[in-house]
N, CA, C and O atoms as a GROMACS GRO file, in nm:
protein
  448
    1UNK      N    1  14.864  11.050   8.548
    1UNK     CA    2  14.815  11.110   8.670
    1UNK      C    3  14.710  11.219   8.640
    1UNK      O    4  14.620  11.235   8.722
    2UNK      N    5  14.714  11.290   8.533
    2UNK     CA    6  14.627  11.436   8.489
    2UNK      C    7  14.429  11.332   8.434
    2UNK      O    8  14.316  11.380   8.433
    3UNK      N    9  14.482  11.177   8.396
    3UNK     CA   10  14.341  11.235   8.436
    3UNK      C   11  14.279  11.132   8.510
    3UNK      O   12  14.185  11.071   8.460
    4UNK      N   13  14.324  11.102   8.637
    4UNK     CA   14  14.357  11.060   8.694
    4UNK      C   15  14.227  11.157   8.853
    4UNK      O   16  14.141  11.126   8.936
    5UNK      N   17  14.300  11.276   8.803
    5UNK     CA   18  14.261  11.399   8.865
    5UNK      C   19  14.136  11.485   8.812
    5UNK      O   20  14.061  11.567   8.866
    6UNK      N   21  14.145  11.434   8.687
    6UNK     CA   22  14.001  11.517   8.586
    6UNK      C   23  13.888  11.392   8.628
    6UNK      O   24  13.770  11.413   8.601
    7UNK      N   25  13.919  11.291   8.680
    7UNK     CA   26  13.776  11.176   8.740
    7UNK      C   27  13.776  11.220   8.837
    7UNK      O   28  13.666  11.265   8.869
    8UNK      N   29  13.882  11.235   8.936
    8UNK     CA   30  13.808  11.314   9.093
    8UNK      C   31  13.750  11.503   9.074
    8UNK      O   32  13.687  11.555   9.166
    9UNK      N   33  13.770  11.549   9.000
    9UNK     CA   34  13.702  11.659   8.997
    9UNK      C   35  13.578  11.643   8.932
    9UNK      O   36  13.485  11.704   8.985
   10UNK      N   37  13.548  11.564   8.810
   10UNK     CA   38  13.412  11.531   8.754
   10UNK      C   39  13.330  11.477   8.865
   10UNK      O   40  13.224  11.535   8.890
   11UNK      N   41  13.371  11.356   8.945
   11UNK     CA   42  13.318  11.300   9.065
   11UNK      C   43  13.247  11.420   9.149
   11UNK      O   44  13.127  11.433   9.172
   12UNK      N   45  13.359  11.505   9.190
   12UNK     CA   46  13.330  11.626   9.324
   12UNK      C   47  13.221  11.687   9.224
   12UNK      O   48  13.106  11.659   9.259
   13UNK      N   49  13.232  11.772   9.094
   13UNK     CA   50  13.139  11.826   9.033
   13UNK      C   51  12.993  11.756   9.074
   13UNK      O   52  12.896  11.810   9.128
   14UNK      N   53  13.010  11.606   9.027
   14UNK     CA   54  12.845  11.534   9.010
   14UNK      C   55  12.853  11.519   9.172
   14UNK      O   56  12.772  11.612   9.182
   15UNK      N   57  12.876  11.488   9.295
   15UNK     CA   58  12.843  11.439   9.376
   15UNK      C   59  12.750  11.611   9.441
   15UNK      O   60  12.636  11.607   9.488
   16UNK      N   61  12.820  11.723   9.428
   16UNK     CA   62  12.815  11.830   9.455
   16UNK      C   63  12.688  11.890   9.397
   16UNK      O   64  12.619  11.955   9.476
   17UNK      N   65  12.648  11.880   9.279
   17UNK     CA   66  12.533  11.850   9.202
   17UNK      C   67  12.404  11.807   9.239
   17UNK      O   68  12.296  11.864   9.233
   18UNK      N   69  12.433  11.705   9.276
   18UNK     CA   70  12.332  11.581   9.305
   18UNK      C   71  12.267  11.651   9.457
   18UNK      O   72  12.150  11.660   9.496
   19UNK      N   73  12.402  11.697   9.522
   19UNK     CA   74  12.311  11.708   9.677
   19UNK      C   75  12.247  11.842   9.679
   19UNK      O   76  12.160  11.878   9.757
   20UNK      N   77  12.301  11.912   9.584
   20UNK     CA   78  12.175  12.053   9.551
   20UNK      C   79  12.094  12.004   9.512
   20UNK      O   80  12.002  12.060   9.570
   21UNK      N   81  12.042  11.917   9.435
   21UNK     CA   82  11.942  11.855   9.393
   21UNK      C   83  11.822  11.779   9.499
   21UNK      O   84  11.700  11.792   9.502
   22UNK      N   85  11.903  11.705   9.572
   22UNK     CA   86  11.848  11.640   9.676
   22UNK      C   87  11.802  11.701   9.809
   22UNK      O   88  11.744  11.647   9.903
   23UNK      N   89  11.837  11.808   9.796
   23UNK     CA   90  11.809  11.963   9.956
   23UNK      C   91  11.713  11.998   9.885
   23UNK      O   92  11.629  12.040   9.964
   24UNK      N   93  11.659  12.012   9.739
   24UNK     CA   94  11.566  12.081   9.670
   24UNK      C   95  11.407  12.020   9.682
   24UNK      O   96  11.301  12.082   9.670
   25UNK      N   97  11.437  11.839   9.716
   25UNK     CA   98  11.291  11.823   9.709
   25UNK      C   99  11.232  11.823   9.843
   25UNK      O  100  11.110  11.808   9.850
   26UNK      N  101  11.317  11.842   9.976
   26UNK     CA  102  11.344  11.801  10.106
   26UNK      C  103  11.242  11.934  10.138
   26UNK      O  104  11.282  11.993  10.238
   27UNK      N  105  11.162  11.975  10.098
   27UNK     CA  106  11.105  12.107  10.124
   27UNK      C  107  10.966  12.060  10.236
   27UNK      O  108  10.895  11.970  10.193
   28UNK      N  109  10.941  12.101  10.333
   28UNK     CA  110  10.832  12.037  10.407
   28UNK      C  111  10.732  12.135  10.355
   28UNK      O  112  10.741  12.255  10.326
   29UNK      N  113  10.634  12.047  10.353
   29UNK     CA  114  10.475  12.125  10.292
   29UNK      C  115  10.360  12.060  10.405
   29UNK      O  116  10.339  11.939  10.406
   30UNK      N  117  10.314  12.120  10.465
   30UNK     CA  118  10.179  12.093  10.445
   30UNK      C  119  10.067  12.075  10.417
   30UNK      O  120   9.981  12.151  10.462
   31UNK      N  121  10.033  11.961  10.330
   31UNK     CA  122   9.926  11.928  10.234
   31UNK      C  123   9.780  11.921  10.314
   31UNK      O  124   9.767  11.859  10.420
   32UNK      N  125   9.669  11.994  10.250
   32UNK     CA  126   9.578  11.969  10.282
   32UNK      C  127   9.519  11.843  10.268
   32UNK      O  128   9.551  11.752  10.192
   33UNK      N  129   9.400  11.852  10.375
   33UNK     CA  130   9.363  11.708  10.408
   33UNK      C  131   9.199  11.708  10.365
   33UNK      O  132   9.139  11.802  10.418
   34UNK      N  133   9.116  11.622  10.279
   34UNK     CA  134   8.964  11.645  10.282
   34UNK      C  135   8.940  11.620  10.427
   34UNK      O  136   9.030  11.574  10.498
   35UNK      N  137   8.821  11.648  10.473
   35UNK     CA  138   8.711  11.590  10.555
   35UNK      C  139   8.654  11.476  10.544
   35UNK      O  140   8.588  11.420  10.456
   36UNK      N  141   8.689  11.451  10.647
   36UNK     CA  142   8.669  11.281  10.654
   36UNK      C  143   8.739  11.172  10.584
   36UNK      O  144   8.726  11.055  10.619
   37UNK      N  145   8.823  11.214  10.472
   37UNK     CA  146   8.971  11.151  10.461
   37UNK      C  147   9.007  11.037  10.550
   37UNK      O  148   8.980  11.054  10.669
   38UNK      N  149   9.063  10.925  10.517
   38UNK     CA  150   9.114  10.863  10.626
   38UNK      C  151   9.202  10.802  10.554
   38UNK      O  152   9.187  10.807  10.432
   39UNK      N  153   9.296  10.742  10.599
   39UNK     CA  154   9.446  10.738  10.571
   39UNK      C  155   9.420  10.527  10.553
   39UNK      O  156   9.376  10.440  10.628
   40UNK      N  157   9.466  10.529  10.439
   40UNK     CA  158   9.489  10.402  10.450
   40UNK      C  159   9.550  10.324  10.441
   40UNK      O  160   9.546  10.276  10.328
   41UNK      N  161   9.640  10.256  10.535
   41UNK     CA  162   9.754  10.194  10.601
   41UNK      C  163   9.810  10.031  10.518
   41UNK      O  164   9.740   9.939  10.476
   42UNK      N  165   9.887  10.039  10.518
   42UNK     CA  166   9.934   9.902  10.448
   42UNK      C  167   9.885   9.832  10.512
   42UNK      O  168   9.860   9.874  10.625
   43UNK      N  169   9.844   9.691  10.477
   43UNK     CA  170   9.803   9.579  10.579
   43UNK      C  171   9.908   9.456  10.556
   43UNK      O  172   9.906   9.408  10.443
   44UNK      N  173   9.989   9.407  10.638
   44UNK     CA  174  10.083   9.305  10.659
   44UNK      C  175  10.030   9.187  10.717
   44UNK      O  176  10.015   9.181  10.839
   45UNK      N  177   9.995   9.080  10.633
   45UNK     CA  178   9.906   8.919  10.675
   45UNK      C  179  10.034   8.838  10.718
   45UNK      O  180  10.112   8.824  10.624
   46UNK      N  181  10.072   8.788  10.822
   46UNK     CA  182  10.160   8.680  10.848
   46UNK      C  183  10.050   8.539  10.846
   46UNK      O  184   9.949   8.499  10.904
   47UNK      N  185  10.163   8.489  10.720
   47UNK     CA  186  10.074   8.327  10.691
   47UNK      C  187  10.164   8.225  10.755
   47UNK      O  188  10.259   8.194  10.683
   48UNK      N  189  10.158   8.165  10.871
   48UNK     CA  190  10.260   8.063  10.984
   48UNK      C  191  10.169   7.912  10.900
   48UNK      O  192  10.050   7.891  10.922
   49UNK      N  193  10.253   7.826  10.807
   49UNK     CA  194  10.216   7.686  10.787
   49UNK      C  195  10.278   7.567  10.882
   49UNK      O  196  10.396   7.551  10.847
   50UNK      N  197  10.250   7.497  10.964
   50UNK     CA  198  10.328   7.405  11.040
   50UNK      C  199  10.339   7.310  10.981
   50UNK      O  200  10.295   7.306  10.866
   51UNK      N  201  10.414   7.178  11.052
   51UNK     CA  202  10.419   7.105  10.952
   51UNK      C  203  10.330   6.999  10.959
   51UNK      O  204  10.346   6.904  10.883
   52UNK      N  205  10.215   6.999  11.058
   52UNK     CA  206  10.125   6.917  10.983
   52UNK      C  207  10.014   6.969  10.856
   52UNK      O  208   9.906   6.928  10.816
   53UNK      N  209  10.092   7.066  10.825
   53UNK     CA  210  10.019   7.138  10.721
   53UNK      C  211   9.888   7.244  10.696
   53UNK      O  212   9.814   7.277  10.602
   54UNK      N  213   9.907   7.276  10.844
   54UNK     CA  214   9.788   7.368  10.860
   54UNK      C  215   9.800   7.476  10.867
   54UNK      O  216   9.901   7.504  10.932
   55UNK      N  217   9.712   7.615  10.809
   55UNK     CA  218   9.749   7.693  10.763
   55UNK      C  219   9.714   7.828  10.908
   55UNK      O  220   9.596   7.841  10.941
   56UNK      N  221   9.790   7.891  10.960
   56UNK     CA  222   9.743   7.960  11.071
   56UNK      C  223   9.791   8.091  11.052
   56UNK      O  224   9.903   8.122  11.014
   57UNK      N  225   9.675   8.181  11.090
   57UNK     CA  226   9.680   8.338  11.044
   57UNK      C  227   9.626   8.379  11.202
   57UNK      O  228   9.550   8.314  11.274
   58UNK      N  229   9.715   8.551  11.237
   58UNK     CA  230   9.728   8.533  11.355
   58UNK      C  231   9.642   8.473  11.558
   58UNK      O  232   9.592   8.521  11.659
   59UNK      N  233   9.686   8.331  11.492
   59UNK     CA  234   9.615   8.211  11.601
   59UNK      C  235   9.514   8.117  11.567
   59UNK      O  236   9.504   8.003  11.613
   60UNK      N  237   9.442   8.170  11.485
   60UNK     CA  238   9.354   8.082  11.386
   60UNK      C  239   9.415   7.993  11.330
   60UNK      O  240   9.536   8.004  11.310
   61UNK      N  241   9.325   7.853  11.280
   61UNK     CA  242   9.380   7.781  11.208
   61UNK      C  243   9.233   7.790  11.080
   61UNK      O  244   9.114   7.763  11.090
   62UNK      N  245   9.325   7.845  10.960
   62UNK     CA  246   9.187   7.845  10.834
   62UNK      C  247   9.241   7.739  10.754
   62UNK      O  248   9.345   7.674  10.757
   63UNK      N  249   9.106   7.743  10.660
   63UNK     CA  250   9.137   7.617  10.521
   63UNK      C  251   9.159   7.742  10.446
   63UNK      O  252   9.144   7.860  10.480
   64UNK      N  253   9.218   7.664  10.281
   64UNK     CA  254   9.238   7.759  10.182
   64UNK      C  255   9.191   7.867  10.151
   64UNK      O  256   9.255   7.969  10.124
   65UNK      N  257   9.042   7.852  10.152
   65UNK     CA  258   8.962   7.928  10.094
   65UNK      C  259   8.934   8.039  10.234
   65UNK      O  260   8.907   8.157  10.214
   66UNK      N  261   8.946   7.986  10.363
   66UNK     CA  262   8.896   8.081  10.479
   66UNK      C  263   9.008   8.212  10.438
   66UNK      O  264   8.970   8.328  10.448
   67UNK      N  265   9.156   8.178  10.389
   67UNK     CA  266   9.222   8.256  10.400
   67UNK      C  267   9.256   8.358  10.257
   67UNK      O  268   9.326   8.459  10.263
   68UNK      N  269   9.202   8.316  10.155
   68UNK     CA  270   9.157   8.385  10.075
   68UNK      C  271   9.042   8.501  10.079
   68UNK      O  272   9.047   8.606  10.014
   69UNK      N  273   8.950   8.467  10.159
   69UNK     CA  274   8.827   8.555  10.195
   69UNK      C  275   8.894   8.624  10.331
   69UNK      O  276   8.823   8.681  10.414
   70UNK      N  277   8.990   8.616  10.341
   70UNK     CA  278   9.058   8.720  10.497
   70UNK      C  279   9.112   8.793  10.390
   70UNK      O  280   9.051   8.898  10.373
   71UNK      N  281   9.236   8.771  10.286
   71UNK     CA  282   9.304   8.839  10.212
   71UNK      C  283   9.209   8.898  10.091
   71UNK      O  284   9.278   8.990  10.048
   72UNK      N  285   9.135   8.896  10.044
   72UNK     CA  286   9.043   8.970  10.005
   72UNK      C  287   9.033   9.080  10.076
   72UNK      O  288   9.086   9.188  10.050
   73UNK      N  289   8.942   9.046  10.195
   73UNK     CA  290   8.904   9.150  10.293
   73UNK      C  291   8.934   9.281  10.342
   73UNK      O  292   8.867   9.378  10.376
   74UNK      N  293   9.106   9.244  10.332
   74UNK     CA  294   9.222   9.278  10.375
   74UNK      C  295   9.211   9.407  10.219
   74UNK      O  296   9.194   9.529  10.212
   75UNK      N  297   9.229   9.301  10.123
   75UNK     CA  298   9.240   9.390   9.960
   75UNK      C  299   9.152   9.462   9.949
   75UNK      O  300   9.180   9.547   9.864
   76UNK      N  301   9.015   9.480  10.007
   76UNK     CA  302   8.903   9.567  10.004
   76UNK      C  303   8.922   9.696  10.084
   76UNK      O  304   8.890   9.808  10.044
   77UNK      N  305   8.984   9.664  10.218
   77UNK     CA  306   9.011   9.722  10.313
   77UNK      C  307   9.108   9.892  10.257
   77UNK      O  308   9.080  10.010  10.280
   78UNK      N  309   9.207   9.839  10.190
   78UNK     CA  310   9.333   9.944  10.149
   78UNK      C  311   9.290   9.978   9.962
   78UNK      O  312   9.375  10.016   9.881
   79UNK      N  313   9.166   9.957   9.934
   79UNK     CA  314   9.151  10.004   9.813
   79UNK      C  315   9.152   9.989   9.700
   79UNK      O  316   9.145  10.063   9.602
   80UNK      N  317   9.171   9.773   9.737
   80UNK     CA  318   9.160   9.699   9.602
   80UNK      C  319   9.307   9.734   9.509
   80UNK      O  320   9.323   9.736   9.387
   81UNK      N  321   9.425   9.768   9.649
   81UNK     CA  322   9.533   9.798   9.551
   81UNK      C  323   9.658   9.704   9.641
   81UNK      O  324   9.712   9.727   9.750
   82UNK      N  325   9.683   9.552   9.506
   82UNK     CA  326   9.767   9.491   9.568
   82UNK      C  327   9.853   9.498   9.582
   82UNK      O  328   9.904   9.387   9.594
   83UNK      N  329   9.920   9.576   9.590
   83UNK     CA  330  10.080   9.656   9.616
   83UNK      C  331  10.067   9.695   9.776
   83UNK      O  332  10.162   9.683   9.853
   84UNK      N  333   9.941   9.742   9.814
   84UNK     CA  334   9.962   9.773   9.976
   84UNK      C  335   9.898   9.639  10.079
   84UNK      O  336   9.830   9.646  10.182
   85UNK      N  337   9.942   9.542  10.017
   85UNK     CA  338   9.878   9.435  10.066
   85UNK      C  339  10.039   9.344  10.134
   85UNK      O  340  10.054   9.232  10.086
   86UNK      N  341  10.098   9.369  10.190
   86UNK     CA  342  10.217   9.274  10.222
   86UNK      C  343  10.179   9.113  10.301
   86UNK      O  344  10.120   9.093  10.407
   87UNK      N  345  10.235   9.022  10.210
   87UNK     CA  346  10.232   8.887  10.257
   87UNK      C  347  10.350   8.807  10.330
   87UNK      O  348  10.446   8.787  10.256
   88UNK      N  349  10.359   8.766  10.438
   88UNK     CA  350  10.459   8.708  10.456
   88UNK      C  351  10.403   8.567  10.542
   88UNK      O  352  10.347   8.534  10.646
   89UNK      N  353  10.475   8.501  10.390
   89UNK     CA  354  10.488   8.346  10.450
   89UNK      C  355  10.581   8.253  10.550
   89UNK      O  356  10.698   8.244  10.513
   90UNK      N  357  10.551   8.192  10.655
   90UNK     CA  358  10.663   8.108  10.716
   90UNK      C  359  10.608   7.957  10.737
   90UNK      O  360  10.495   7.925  10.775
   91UNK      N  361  10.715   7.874  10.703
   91UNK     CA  362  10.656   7.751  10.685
   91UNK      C  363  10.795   7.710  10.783
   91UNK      O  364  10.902   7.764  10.809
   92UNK      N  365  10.707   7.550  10.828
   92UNK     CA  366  10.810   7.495  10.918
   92UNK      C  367  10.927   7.427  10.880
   92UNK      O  368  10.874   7.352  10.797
   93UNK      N  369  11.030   7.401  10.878
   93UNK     CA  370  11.113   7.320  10.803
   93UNK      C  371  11.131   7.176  10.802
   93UNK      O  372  11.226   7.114  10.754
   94UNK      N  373  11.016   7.125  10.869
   94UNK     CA  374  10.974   6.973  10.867
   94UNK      C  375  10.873   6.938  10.777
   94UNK      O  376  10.858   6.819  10.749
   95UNK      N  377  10.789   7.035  10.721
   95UNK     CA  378  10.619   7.010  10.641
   95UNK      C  379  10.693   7.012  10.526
   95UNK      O  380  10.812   7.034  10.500
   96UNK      N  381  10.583   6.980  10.454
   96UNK     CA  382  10.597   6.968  10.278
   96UNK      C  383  10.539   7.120  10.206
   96UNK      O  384  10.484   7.212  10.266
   97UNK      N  385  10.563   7.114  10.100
   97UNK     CA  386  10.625   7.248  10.028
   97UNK      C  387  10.473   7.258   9.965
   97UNK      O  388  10.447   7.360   9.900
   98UNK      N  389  10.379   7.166   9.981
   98UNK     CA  390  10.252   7.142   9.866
   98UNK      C  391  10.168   7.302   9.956
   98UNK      O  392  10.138   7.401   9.889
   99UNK      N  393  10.148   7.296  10.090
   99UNK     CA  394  10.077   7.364  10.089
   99UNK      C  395  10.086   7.519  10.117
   99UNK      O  396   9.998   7.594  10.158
  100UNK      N  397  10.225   7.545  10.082
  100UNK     CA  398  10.296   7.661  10.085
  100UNK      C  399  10.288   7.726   9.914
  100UNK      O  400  10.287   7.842   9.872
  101UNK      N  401  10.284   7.569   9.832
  101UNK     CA  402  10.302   7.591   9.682
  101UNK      C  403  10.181   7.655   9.678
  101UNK      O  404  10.182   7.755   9.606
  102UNK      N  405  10.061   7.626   9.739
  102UNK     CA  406   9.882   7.639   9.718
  102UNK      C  407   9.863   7.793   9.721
  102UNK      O  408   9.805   7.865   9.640
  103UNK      N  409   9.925   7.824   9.832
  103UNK     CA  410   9.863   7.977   9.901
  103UNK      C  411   9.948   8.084   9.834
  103UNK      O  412   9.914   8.202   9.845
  104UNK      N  413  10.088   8.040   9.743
  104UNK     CA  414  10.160   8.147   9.689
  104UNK      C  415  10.100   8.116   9.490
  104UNK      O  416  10.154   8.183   9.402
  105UNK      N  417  10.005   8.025   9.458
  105UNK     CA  418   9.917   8.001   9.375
  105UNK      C  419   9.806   8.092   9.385
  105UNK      O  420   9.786   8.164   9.287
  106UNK      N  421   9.724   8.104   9.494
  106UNK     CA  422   9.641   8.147   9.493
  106UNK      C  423   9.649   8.327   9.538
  106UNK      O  424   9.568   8.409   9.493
  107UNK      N  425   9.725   8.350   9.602
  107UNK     CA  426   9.780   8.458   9.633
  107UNK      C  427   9.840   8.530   9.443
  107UNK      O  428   9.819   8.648   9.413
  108UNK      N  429   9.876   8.477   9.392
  108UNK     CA  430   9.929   8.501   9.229
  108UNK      C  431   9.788   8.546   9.128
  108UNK      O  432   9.793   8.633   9.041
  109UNK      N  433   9.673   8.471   9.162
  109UNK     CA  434   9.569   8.474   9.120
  109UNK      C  435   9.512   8.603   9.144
  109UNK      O  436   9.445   8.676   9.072
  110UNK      N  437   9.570   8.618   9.303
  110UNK     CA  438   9.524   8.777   9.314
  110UNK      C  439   9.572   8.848   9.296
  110UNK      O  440   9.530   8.957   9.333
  111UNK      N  441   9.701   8.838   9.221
  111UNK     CA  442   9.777   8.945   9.223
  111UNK      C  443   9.851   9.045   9.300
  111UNK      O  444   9.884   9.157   9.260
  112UNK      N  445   9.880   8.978   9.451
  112UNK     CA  446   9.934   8.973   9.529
  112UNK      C  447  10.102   8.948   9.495
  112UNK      O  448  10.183   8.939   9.587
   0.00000   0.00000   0.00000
């Protein structure tokens, strides 16, 4: 039972710890801003494939390459940094997988 009781007091110690720690970075600052600064926002592409295999970005229907030169665009847009670039694919569950395989190919290329 004794140590039993020395893990719930080590526990209370670290949990007790941790949240002084965590009140410490919670500090609000107001960071200055340059002039003319502008804030640049994640961009989220929804890629809808149906199943006659066509590729539609929101209402459009593009070919491969139309939608590569959107996602580019997109990558130019936020700073040429593909981490703020979010992709989300939906394909129909009747089409074939080829042209879903294409755009998460070419999307890889970019480093997306």
């Amino acid at each position: 039972m004794t140590p039993m009781i020395d893990i719930v007091f080590l526990l209370l110690i670290f949990f007790m710890t941790v949240s002084q720690v965590s009140e410490a970075n919670k500090v609000r600052l107001e960071l200055p801003k340059l002039e003319g600064e502008e804030e640049l926002k994640p961009a989220t592409i929804t890629i809808n494939v149906d199943a006659e295999e066509k590729i539609i970005v929101t209402g459009l229907t593009l070919e491969l390459a139309e939608l590569i030169s959107l996602v580019s665009a997109e990558l130019q847009r936020v700073g040429d940094d593909p981490s703020r670039v979010n992709v989300v694919i939906r394909a129909d569950r009747n089409g074939k997988s080829g042209p879903v395989n294409r755009i998460v190919s070419a999307l890889g290329r970019m480093q997306i």
